[in-house]
Structures are given as structure tokens and as C-alpha cells.
Phi, psi and omega in degrees: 000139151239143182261107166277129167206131191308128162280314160202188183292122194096341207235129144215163206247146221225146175215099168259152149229122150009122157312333183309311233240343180269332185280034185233328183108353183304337213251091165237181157251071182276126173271100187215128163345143161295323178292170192270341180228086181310177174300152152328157184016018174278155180232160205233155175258137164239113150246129183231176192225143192227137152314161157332145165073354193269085209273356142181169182239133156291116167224128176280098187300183135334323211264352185081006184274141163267128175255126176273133144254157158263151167270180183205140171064357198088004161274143143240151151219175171186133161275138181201153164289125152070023164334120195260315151201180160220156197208113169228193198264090199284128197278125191055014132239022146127207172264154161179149215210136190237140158257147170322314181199136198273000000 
């Protein structure tokens, strides 16, 4: 499975996994700094792809606050500083949370 996503005018970029690790909830995108510690008030984008039932996801910042997003179609996205994980609900197999960048 895969997440496209236009990058500039013309231009886009393709993110796959084994259906096994996207039907996990595994298949996100963070557009994030090289560094470990983005600019002061810069915000990094996360898009992600969810399973069937799965009606919103928590992403947790640096700061340790969670943001409820809703999904729509099985997307989430969000700009946020310094994104940390996201954590939602897998339908019939329990909670469950990724970090962002390993």
C-alpha cells in the first residue's frame, strides 16, 4: 500500500509498506527537519493511512500534549511542532502507538 503525496507543482513523492504493516496502521509520513530538533514555532506535517474503523488518531508533540485528530476516508494529517507518535485504536485488536521517527 501506498501514500502519494504532491511535493511541489508536478512533482510527487510515493511512501509504501507490505500490506501486513499498513493494515497496522504502520504507513505514515512525517515531512521533518534532518535535525532532531526542528526551528522554534516551524511546524512539520504528518500524514497517515489507517485501517477500516479506525475514527481518529492521537499525535503527541515534544511537548508531550496530544492532539485528537479526526480520520476521513482512513487519513489523518496534521501540522504540528516536533511531532513524537501517534496512537489510536486498532478495531478488534486493541491500542496501539508509533513513534515517529526512530
Amino acid at each position: 500500500m501506498c501514500l502519494r503525496l504532491l511535493t511541489a507543482a508536478g512533482s510527487a513523492e510515493w511512501w509504501c509498506l507490505p500490506t501486513a504493516q499498513a493494515s497496522q496502521g504502520r504507513l505514515f509520513v512525517a515531512m521533518l527537519p534532518a535535525s532532531a530538533k526542528p526551528e522554534p514555532r516551524s511546524e512539520q506535517l504528518l500524514i497517515g493511512l489507517v485501517p477500516d474503523g479506525v475514527s481518529s488518531v492521537t499525535v503527541t508533540g515534544s511537548d508531550g500534549i496530544g492532539h485528537k485528530l479526526a480520520v476521513r476516508s482512513n487519513v489523518y494529517a496534521r501540522a504540528t511542532y516536533a511531532p513524537r507518535s501517534v496512537a489510536f485504536e486498532l478495531p478488534g485488536r486493541g491500542p496501539v502507538s508509533y513513534r515517529i521517527r526512530e
